[in-house]
C-alpha positions in Angstrom: 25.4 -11.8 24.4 23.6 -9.6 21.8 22.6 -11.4 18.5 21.1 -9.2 15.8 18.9 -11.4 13.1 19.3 -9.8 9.8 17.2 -10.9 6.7 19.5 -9.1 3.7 17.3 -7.9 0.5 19.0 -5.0 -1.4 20.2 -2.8 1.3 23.0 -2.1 2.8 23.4 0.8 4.8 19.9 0.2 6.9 21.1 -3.1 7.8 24.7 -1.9 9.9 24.8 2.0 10.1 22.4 2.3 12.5 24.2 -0.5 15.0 27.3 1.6 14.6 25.8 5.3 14.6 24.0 4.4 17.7 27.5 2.6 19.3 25.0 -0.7 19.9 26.6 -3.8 21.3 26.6 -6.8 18.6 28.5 -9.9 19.6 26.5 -12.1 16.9 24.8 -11.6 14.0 23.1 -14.0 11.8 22.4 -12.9 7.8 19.6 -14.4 6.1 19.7 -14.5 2.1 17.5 -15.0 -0.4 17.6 -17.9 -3.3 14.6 -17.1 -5.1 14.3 -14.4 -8.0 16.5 -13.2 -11.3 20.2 -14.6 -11.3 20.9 -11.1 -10.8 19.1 -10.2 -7.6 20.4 -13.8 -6.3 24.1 -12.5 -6.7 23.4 -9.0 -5.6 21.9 -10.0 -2.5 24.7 -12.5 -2.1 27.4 -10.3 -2.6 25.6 -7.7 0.0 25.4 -10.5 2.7 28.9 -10.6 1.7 29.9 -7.1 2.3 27.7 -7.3 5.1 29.4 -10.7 7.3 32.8 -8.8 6.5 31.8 -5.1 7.7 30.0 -6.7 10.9 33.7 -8.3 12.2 35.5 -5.1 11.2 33.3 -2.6 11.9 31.3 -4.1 15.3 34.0 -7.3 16.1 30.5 -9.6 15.8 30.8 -13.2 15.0 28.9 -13.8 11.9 26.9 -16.6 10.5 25.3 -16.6 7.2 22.3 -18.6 6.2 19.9 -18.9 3.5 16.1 -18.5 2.7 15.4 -21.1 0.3 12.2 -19.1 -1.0 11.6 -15.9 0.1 7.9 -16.2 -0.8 6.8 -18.8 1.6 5.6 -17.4 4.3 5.1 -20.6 6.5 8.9 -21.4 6.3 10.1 -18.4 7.0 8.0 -17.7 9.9 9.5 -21.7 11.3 13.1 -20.3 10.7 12.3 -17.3 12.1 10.9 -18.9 15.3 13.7 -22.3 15.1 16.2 -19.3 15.2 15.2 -16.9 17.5 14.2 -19.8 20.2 17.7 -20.9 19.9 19.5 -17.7 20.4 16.8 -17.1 23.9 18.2 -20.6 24.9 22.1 -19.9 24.6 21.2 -17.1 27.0 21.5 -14.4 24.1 18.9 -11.1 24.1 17.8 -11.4 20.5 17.3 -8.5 17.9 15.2 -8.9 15.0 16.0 -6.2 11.7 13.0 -6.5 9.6 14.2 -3.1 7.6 15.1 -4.9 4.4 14.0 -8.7 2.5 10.4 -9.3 0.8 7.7 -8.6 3.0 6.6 -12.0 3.9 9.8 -12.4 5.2 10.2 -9.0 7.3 6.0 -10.3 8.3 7.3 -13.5 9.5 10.4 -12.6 11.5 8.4 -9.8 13.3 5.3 -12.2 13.8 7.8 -15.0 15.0 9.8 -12.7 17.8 5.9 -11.3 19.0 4.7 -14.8 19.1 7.4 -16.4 21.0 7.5 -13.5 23.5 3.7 -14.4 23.8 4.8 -17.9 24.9 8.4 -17.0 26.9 6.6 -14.7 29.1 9.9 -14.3 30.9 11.8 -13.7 28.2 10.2 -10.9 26.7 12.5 -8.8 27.3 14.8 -10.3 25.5 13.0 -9.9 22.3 13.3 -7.1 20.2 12.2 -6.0 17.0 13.4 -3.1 15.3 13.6 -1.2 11.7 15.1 1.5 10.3 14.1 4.1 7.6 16.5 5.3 4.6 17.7 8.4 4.8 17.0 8.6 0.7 15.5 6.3 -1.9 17.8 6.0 -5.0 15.6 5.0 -7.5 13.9 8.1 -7.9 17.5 9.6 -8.3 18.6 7.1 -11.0 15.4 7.8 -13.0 16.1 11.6 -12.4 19.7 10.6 -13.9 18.3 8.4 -16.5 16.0 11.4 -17.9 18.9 13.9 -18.0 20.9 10.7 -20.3 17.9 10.8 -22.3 18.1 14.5 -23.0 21.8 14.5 -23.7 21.7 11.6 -26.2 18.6 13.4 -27.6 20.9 16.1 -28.5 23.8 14.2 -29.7 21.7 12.0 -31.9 20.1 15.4 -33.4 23.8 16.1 -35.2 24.3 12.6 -35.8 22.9 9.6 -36.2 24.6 6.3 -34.3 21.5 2.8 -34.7 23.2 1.8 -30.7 22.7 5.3 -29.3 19.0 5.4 -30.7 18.6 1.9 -29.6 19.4 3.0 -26.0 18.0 6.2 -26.2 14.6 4.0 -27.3 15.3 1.9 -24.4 15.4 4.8 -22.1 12.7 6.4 -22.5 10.4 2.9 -22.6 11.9 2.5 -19.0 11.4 6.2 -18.2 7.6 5.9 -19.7 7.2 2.9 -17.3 8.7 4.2 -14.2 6.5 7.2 -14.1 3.5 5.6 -14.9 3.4 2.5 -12.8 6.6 3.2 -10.1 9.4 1.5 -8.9 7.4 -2.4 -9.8 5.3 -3.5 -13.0 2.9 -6.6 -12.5 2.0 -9.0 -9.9 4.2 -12.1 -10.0 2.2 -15.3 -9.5 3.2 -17.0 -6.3 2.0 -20.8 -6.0 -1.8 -20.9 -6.9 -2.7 -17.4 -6.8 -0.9 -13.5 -6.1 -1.0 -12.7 -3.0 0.4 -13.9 0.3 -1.5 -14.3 3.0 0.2 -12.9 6.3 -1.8 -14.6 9.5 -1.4 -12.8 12.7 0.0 -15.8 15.0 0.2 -14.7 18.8 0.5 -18.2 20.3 -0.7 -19.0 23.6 0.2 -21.1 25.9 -0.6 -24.8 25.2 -1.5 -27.7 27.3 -0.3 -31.2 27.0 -3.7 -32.3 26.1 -4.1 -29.7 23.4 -0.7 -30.4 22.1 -1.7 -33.2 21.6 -5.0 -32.4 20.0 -2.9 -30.3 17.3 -0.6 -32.8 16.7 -3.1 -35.2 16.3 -4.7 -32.7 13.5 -1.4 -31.9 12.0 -0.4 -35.6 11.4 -4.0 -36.7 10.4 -5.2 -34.1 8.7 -8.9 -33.5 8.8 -11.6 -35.7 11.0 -15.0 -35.6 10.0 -16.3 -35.0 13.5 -14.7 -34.4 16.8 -15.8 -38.1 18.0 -13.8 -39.4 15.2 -11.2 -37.3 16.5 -11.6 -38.6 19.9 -11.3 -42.0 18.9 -8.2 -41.6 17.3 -6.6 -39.9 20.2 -8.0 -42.8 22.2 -6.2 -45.5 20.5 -3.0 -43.6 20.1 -3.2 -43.4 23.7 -4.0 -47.1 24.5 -7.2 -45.6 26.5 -10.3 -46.6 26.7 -13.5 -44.7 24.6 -15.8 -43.1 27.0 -18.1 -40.4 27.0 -16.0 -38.8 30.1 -13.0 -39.2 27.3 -14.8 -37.7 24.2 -16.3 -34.7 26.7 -12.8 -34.1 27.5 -11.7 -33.6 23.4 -14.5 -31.5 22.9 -13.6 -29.2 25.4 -10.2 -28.9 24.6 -11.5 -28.6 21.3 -13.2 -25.5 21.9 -10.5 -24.1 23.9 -8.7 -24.4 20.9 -11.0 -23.6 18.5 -12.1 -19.4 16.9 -13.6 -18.4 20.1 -10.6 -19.3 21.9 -6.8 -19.8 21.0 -8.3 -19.7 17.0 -5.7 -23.1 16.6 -8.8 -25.0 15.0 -11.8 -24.5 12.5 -14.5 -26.5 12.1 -17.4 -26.5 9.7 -20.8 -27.6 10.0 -21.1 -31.1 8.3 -24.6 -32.6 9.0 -25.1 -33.4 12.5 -21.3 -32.9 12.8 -18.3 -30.5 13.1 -15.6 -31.5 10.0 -12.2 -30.4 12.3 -8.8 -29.5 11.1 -6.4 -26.9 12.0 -6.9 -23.2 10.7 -3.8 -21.8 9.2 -2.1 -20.3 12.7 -3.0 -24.2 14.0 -0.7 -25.2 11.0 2.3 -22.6 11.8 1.9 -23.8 15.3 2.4 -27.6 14.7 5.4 -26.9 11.9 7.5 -24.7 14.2 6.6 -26.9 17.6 7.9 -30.2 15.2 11.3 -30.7 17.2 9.0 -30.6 20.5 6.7 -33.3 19.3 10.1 -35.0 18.7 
């Protein structure tokens, strides 16, 4: 079965026409929405998945699930839907297609880092993994600003014979908007997201864990950080009812390493005195949320 993963920001066309142009086979497809932003772009993106889970039956017979993106910003979560999602279509038996043409870019980031890092990990089913986008044949926005100018010059005539306070008001408005557009382009400003304005976007390529290591970074996800490795050790020692021997805390640090920046980059540590402060870096972090249901 072929099951096409669809994010759904404000297009429509780049999401469907190429499945149907290029006669692909889509039994499933499964639309992801966004519920962050204006009321506006809420409904508009709504009303697009809309369109989009009825045209997808009609068009291409596919059986359609629609699900939503609580925050479109958050990179972590998306990238744990992403991977919850694709890992459960690979395990029904489905090949998996990933669109990544349209939604925010943290989003389109973490569904493409998601299918790369799980084909890292399910070396034999790779080729079942695909990711794929598509490029618009046009932009409108330059179009509507090219329509908007022409409105401009129109009212700009009419108001010259006669003079209406709503038609100045517009005409006022229109060529603010126009001003804006061509000065800045199709986005004004840098919206504040948590703490700061950016979004970081880690490159995750997950290797292939051992049951000590998992256990190392689950240890790390659940505790937080240790102040050295031996406290680390020690903790991992009593969770385990063993005992606390050199041979035991020998074996941590290694695996430590192993999963540390000159290996699988799952850990950072940072010189503390005498001692190695140890916590997971930011792919360690993605790795514990999205193996959760494992640890389970």
């Amino acid at each position: 079965m072929q099951t096409h993963i669809v994010p759904v920001g404000f297009d429509y066309d780049r999401l469907i026409a190429p499945l149907v142009r290029d006669r692909l086979t889509v039994d499933r497809v499964v639309l992801l929405e966004g519920a962050v932003g204006s009321e506006a772009n809420v409904e508009y993106s709504r009303n697009l998945g809309a369109k989009l889970e009825k045209d997808f039956q009609n068009l291409l017979g596919a059986e359609t699930e629609r699900f939503t993106l609580p925050d479109v910003y958050d990179y972590d979560a998306a990238f744990e839907q992403a991977y919850d999602l694709i890992n459960a279509e690979l395990d029904s038996g489905n090949e998996v297609w990933v669109n990544v043409s349209s939604m925010p870019r943290p989003v389109s980031f973490a569904f493409a880092t998601a299918a790369h890092s799980i084909g890292v990990e399910r070396e034999a089913d790779r080729e079942a993994i695909h990711t794929y986008y598509t490029a618009p044949e046009k932009y409108l926005e330059t179009e509507l600003a090219e329509e908007l100018r022409a409105g401009t010059d129109l009212m700009a005539d009419l108001l010259a014979e006669t003079d209406d306070d709503r038609a100045r008001e517009w005409l006022d408005s229109a060529e603010s908007l126009l001003a804006e557009f061509d000065e800045r382009g199709t986005t004004i400003g840098a919206k504040e997201i948590g703490e700061g304005h950016i979004v970081e976007l880690p490159v995750a390529s997950f290797s292939n864990v051992k049951p000590f290591e998992e256990l190392i970074l689950f240890t790390l996800g659940e505790h937080g950080v240790f102040e050295s490795v031996s406290e680390l050790a020690q903790t991992l020692a009593r969770e385990l009812g063993e005992e606390y021997t050199d041979a035991f805390r020998s074996k941590v640090i290694y695996n430590v390493d192993r999963l540390g920046p000159g290996g699988k980059g799952y850990i950072e540590q940072e010189e503390h005195g005498k001692s190695y402060r140890t916590r997971l870096s930011r792919i360690g972090e993605l790795w514990v949320r999205s193996h959760a249901e494992d640890e389970e």
